[in-house]
N, C-alpha and C positions, 0 to 999 in steps of 0.2 A: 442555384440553391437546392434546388430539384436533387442535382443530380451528387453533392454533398450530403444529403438526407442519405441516398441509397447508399451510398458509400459507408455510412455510421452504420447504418442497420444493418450492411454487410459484415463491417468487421464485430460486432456485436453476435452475429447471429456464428461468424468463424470461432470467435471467442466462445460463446456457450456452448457449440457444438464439441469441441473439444473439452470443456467439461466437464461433458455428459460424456466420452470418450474413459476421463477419468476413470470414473464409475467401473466402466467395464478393465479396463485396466488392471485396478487390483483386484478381480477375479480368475484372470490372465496369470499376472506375475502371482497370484498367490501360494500354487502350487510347486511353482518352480524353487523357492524358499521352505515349503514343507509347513506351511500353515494355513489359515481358511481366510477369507478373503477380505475379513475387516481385521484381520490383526494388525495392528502398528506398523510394522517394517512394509505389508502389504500398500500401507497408505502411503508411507514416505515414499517408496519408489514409486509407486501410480501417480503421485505428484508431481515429484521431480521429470518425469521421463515428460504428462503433458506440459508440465512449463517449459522444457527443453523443443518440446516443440511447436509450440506456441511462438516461441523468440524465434527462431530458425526459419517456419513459415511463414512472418512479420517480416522478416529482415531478408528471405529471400525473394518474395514475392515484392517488395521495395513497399509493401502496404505501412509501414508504420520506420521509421529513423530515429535514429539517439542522438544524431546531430555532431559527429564529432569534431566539427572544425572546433567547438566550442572548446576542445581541447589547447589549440593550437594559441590560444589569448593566453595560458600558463594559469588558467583560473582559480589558483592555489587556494587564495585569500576567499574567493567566493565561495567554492567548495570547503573551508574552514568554519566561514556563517553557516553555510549550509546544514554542516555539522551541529552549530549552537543552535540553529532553530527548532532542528529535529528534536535533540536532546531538552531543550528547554520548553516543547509542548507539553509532551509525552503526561507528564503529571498533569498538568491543567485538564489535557482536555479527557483523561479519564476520568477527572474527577467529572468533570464538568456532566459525561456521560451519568454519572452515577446519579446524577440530580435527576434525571429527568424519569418519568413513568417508567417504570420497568415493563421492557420487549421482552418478546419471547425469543429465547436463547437455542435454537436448532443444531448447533457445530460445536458447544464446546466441547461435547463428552468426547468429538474426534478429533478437536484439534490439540487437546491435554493429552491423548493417545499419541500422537502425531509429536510434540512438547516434548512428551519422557521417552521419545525413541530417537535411539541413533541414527544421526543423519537429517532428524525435527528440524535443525538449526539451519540447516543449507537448504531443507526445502521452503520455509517457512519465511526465511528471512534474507537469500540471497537470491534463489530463481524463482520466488514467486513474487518477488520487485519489480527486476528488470522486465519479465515478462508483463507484470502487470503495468509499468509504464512503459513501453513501445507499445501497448494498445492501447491505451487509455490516455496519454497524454505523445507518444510520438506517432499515433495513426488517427485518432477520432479527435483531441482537443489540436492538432495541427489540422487536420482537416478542416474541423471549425474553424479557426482560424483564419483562413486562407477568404474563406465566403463571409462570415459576419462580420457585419455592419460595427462592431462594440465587443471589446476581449471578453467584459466583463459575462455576457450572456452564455460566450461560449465557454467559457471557463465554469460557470453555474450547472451547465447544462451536462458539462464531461462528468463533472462534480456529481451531477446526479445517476447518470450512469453508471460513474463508481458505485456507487451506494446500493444503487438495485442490485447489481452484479450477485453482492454478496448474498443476496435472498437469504441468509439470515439478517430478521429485525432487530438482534440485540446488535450487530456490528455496524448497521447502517447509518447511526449520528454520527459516530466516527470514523467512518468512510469517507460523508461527507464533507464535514469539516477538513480531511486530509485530502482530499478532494479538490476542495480550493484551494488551500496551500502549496499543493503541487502542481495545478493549473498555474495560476500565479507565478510559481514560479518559473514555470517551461517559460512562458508569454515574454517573460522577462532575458529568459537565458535565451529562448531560441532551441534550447537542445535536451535531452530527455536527461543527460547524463545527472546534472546537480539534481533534478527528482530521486532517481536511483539511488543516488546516497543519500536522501531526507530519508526517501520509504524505507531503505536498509537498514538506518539507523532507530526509525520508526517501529520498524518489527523486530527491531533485536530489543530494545528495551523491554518492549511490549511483551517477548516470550521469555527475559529473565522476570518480569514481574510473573505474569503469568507460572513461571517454576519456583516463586515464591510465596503465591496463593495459590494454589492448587486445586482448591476448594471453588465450582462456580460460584457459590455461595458469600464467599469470601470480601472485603469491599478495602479499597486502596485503604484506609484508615488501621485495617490491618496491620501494616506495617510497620506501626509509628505505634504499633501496643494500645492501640484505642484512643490515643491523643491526639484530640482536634488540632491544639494548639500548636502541636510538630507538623502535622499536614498543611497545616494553613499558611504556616511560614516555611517547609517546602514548597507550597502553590507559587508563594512571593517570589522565592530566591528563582525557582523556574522562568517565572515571567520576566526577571530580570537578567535570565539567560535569551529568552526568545525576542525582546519587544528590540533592545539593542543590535540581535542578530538580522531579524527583519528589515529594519533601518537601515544595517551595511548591505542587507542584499537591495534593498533599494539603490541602494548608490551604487552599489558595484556591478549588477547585472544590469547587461546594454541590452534595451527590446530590440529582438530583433522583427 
């Protein structure tokens, strides 16, 4: 158990160190582009390059797996629920975010910079997935894994990790919460992959809502022109995308 602790806190401490790497990054590339070092395109590459490296030193250092025999079962159908779970959260649980006390918001003003610039989409929603799960769920919640007594604790525990990571407090309820459902899910699959496409799915919604509030100020109800009763009966038909999808991934993913 010992020696599973050092292991989390190592690749925790790999992981953050390379975030702080970010930082310096887009002051690096920033000249090389002909702008100053928080401009937009500055961020999108200082992103993309640490999450390129992120997955690269995960995956060659054999610290963290995507698992992909899990390919080899043709897991069409699971990665389909996969799909409906992602998609049929998405509204719930931002609404659900919007209920609770209002956090203080530290990332949006960069990541709405990050949003309206080309190449936002690929950093934001396809290499900041996969990297973030081969850490988070195919290096530290497999590692847990392997030593706890009960999924459930370790699955809680990744869960919370996630959440810290982002050290902004407005994104942390829904970290967490995404947190367990991706846990959850590994535990079930065995392999990182069907996360990758909940989370992918997860962050693309997330950043076309996000390019249709624009405003941090802004609240999902927006949308729907100020009408509760539209939102509310989105929430519905949502959950009756996820609660169904959940169910098949119950059945269909074999623990491994």
């Amino acid at each position: 158990m010992k020696k599973t602790v050092y292991d989390v806190i190592f690749y925790l401490a790999v992981f953050m160190a390379l975030q702080i790497v970010q930082s310096q990054l887009t002051g690096v590339v920033a000249p090389l582009f002909g702008v100053k070092g928080d401009h937009p395109v500055a961020l999108v590459v200082s992103s993309c390059l640490t999450n390129l490296l992120v997955i690269v030193l995960f995956l060659w250092r054999r610290w963290g797996s995507v698992g992909r025999n899990f390919l080899r079962l043709r897991p069409m159908a699971s990665l389909g629920w996969t799909i409906g779970a992602a998609a049929g959260v998405v509204i719930p649980a931002v609404w659900l975010q919007e209920q609770l006390p209002a956090l203080p918001d530290m990332a949006s003003e960069t990541l709405l910079k990050i949003i309206h610039t080309t190449g936002g989409y690929f950093a934001l929603a396809i290499l900041a997935p996969v990297a973030e799960e081969i850490v988070f769920r195919g290096a530290i919640l497999r590692r847990l894994l392997d030593t706890s007594t009960g999924h459930w604790p370790a699955i809680l525990v990744s869960a919370l990790l996630f959440a810290l990571v982002h050290i902004n407090p407005a994104q942390m309820p829904h970290a967490f919460l995404m947190g367990i459902m991706l846990g959850w899910i590994y535990y079930r699959a065995g392999s990182a992959i069907p996360c990758i496409v909940f989370h992918w799915l997860n962050n693309t919604m997330a950043y076309f809502i996000a390019l249709m509030l624009p405003a941090p100020e802004m609240k999902l109800i927006d949308l729907y022109g100020g009408n509760n009763q539209s939102l509310l009966l989105s929430i519905l038909f949502s959950l009756c995308i996820f609660i169904p999808s959940v169910i098949q991934l119950n059945a269909r993913l074999k623990r491994h």
